[in-house]
Backbone as a printed PyTorch tensor [residue, N CA C, xyz], in Angstrom:
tensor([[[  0.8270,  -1.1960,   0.0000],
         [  0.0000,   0.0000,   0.0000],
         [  0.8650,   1.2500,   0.0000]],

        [[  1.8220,   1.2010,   0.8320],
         [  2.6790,   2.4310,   0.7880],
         [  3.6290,   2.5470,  -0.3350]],

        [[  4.2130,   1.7950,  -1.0990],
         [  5.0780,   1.6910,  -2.5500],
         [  3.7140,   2.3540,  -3.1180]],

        [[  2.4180,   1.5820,  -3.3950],
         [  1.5260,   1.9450,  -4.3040],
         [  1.3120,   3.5570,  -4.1170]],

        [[  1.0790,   3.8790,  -3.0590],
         [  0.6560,   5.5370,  -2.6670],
         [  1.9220,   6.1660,  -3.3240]],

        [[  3.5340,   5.8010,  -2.8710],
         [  4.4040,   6.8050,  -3.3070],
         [  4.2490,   6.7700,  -4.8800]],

        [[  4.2520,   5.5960,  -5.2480],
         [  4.7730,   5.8160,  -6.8020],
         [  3.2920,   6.2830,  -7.3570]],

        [[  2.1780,   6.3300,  -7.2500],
         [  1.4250,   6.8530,  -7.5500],
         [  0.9540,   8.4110,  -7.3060]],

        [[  1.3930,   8.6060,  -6.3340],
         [  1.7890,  10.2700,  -5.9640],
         [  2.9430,  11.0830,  -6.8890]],

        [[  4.3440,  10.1680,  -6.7840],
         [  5.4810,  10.5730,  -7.9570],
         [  5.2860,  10.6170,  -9.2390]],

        [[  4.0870,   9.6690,  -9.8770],
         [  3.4640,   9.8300, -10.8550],
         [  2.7850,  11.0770, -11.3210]],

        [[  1.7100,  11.3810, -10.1050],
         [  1.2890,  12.4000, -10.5250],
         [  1.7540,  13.5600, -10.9560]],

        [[  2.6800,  13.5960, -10.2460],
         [  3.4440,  14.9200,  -9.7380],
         [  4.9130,  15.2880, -10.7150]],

        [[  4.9360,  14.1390, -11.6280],
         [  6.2050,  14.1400, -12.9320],
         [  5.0130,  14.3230, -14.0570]],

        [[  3.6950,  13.7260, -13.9900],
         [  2.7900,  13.5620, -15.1110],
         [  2.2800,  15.0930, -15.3990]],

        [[  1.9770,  15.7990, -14.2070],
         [  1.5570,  17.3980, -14.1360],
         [  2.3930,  17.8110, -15.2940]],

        [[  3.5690,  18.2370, -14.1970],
         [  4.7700,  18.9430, -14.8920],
         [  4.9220,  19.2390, -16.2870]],

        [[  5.0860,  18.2070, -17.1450],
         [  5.3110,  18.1970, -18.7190],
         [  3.9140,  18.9490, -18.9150]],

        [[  2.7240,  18.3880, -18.8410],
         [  1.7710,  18.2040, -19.3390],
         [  0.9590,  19.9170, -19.0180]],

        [[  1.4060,  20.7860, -18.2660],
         [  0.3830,  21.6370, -18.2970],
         [ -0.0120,  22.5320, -18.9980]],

        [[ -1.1560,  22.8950, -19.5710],
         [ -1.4030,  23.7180, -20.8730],
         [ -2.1240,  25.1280, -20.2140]],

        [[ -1.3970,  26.1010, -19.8100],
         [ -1.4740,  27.5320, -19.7760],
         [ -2.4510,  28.2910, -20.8550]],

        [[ -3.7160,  27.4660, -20.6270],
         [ -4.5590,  28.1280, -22.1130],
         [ -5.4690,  29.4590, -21.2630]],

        [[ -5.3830,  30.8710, -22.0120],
         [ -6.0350,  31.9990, -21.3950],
         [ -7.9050,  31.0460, -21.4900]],

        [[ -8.4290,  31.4660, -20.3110],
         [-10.3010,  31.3430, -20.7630],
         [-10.4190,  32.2480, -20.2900]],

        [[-11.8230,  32.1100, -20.9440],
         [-12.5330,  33.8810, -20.6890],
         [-12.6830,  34.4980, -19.5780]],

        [[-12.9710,  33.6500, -18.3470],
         [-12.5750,  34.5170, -16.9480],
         [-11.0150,  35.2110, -17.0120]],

        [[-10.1000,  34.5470, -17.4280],
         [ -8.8450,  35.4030, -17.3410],
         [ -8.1960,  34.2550, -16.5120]],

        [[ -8.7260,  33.1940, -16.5340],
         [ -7.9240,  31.8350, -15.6440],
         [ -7.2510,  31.6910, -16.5900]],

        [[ -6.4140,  30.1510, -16.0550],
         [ -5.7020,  29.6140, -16.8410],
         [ -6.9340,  27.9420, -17.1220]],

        [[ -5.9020,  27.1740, -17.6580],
         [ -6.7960,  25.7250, -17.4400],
         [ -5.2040,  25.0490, -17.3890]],

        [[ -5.1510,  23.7070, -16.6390],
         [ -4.3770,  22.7040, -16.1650],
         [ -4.8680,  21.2600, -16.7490]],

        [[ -4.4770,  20.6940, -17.7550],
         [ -5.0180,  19.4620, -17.8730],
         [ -3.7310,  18.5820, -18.0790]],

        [[ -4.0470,  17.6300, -17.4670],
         [ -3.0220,  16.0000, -18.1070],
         [ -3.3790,  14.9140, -17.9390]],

        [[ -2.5340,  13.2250, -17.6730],
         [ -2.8690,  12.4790, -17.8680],
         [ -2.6940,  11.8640, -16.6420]],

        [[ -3.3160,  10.7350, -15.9570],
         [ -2.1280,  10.2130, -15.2720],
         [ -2.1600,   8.7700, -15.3520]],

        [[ -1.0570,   8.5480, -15.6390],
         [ -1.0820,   6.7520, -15.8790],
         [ -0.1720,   5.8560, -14.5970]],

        [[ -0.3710,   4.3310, -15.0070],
         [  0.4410,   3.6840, -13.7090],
         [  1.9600,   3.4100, -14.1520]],

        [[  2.8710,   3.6590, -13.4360],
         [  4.2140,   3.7850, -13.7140],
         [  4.6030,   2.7270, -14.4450]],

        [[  4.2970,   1.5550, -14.0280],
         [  4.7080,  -0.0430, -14.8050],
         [  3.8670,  -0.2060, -15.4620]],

        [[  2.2030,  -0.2460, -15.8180],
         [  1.5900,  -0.8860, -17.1070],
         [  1.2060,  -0.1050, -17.9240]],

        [[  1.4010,   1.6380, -17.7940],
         [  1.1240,   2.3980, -18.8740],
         [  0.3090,   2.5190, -18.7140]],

        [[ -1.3440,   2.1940, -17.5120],
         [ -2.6670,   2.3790, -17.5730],
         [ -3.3430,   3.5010, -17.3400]],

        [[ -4.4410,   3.9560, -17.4410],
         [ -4.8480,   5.5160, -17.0610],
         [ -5.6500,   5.2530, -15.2170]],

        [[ -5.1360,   5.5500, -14.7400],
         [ -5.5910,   5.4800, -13.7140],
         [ -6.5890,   6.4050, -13.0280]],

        [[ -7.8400,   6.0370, -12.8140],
         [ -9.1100,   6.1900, -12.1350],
         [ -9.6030,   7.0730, -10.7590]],

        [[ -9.9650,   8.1720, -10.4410],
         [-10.4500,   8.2370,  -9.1990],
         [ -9.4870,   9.0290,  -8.6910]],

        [[ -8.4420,   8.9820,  -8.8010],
         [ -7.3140,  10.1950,  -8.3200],
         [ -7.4780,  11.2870,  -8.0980]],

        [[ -7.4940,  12.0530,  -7.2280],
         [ -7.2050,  13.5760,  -6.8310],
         [ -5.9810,  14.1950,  -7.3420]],

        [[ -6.1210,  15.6040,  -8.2910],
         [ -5.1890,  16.0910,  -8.7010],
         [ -5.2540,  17.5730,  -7.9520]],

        [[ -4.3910,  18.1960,  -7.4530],
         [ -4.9620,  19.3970,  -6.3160],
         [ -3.6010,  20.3930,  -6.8850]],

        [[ -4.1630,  21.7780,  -6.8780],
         [ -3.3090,  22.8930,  -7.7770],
         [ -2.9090,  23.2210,  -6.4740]],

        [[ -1.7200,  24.1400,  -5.2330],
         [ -1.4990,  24.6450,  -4.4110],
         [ -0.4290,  25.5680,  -5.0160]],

        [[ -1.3280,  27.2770,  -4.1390],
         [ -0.6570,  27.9380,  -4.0310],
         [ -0.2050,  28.4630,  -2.7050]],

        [[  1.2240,  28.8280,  -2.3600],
         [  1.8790,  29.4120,  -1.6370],
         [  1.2170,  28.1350,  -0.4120]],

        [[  1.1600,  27.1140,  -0.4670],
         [  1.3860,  25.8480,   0.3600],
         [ -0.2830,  25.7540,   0.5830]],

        [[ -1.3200,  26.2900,   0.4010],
         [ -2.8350,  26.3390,   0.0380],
         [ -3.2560,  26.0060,  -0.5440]],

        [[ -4.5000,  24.6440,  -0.8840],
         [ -4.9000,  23.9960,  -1.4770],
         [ -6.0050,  25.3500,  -2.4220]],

        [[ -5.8000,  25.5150,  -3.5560],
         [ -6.7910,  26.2220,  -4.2640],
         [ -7.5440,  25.8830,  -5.1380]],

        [[ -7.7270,  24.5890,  -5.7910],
         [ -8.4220,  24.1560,  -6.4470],
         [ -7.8370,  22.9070,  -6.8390]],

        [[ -9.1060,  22.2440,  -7.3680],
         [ -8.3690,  20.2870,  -7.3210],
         [ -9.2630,  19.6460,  -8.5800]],

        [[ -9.4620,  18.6230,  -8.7560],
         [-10.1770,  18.0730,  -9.6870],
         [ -9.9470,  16.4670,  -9.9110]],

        [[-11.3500,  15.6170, -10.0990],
         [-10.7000,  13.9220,  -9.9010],
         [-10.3900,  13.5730, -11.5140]],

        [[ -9.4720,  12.7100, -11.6520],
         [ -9.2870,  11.5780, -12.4390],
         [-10.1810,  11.3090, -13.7210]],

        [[-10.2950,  11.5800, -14.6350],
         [-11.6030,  10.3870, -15.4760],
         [-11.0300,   8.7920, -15.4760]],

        [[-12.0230,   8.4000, -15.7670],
         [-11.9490,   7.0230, -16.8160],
         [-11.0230,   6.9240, -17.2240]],

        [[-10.4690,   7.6130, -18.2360],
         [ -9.3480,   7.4200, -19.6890],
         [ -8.5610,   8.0610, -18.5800]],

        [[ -8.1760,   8.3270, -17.5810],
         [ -7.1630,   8.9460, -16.6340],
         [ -6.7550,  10.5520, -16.9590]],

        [[ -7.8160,  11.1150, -17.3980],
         [ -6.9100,  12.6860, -18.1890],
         [ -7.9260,  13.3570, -16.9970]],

        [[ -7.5210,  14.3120, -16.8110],
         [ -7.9480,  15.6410, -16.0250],
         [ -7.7350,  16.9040, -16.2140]],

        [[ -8.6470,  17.8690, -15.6430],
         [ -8.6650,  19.3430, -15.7950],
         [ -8.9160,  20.0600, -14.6980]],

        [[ -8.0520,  20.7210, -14.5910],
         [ -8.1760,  22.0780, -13.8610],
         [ -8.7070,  23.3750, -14.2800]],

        [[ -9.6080,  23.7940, -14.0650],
         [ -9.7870,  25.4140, -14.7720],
         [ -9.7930,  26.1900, -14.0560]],

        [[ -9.6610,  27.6880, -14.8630],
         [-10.2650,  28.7550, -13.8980],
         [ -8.8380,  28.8600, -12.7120]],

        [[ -7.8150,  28.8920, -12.8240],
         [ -6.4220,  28.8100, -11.9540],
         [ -5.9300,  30.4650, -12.0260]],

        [[ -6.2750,  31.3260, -11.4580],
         [ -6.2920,  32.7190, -11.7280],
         [ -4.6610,  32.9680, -11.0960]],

        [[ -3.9620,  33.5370, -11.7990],
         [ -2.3120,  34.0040, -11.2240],
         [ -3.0360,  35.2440,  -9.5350]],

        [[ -2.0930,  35.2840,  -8.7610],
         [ -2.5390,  35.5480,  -7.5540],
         [ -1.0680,  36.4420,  -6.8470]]])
Protein backbone atom coordinates (compact mmCIF):
# COMPACT_ATOMS: atom_id res chain seq x y z
CA UNK A 1 0.00 0.00 0.00
CA UNK A 2 2.68 2.43 0.79
CA UNK A 3 5.08 1.69 -2.55
CA UNK A 4 1.53 1.95 -4.30
CA UNK A 5 0.66 5.54 -2.67
CA UNK A 6 4.40 6.80 -3.31
CA UNK A 7 4.77 5.82 -6.80
CA UNK A 8 1.43 6.85 -7.55
CA UNK A 9 1.79 10.27 -5.96
CA UNK A 10 5.48 10.57 -7.96
CA UNK A 11 3.46 9.83 -10.85
CA UNK A 12 1.29 12.40 -10.52
CA UNK A 13 3.44 14.92 -9.74
CA UNK A 14 6.21 14.14 -12.93
CA UNK A 15 2.79 13.56 -15.11
CA UNK A 16 1.56 17.40 -14.14
CA UNK A 17 4.77 18.94 -14.89
CA UNK A 18 5.31 18.20 -18.72
CA UNK A 19 1.77 18.20 -19.34
CA UNK A 20 0.38 21.64 -18.30
CA UNK A 21 -1.40 23.72 -20.87
CA UNK A 22 -1.47 27.53 -19.78
CA UNK A 23 -4.56 28.13 -22.11
CA UNK A 24 -6.03 32.00 -21.39
CA UNK A 25 -10.30 31.34 -20.76
CA UNK A 26 -12.53 33.88 -20.69
CA UNK A 27 -12.58 34.52 -16.95
CA UNK A 28 -8.85 35.40 -17.34
CA UNK A 29 -7.92 31.83 -15.64
CA UNK A 30 -5.70 29.61 -16.84
CA UNK A 31 -6.80 25.72 -17.44
CA UNK A 32 -4.38 22.70 -16.16
CA UNK A 33 -5.02 19.46 -17.87
CA UNK A 34 -3.02 16.00 -18.11
CA UNK A 35 -2.87 12.48 -17.87
CA UNK A 36 -2.13 10.21 -15.27
CA UNK A 37 -1.08 6.75 -15.88
CA UNK A 38 0.44 3.68 -13.71
CA UNK A 39 4.21 3.79 -13.71
CA UNK A 40 4.71 -0.04 -14.81
CA UNK A 41 1.59 -0.89 -17.11
CA UNK A 42 1.12 2.40 -18.87
CA UNK A 43 -2.67 2.38 -17.57
CA UNK A 44 -4.85 5.52 -17.06
CA UNK A 45 -5.59 5.48 -13.71
CA UNK A 46 -9.11 6.19 -12.14
CA UNK A 47 -10.45 8.24 -9.20
CA UNK A 48 -7.31 10.19 -8.32
CA UNK A 49 -7.20 13.58 -6.83
CA UNK A 50 -5.19 16.09 -8.70
CA UNK A 51 -4.96 19.40 -6.32
CA UNK A 52 -3.31 22.89 -7.78
CA UNK A 53 -1.50 24.64 -4.41
CA UNK A 54 -0.66 27.94 -4.03
CA UNK A 55 1.88 29.41 -1.64
CA UNK A 56 1.39 25.85 0.36
CA UNK A 57 -2.84 26.34 0.04
CA UNK A 58 -4.90 24.00 -1.48
CA UNK A 59 -6.79 26.22 -4.26
CA UNK A 60 -8.42 24.16 -6.45
CA UNK A 61 -8.37 20.29 -7.32
CA UNK A 62 -10.18 18.07 -9.69
CA UNK A 63 -10.70 13.92 -9.90
CA UNK A 64 -9.29 11.58 -12.44
CA UNK A 65 -11.60 10.39 -15.48
CA UNK A 66 -11.95 7.02 -16.82
CA UNK A 67 -9.35 7.42 -19.69
CA UNK A 68 -7.16 8.95 -16.63
CA UNK A 69 -6.91 12.69 -18.19
CA UNK A 70 -7.95 15.64 -16.03
CA UNK A 71 -8.67 19.34 -15.80
CA UNK A 72 -8.18 22.08 -13.86
CA UNK A 73 -9.79 25.41 -14.77
CA UNK A 74 -10.27 28.75 -13.90
CA UNK A 75 -6.42 28.81 -11.95
CA UNK A 76 -6.29 32.72 -11.73
CA UNK A 77 -2.31 34.00 -11.22
CA UNK A 78 -2.54 35.55 -7.55
Amino acid sequence: MSRYFITVSLLIVLSILPTIAQDSVSTGGQVIRGTVLDAVSNAPITGATVAVFMNGKRIKGAVVKKNGTFRVAKCAHR
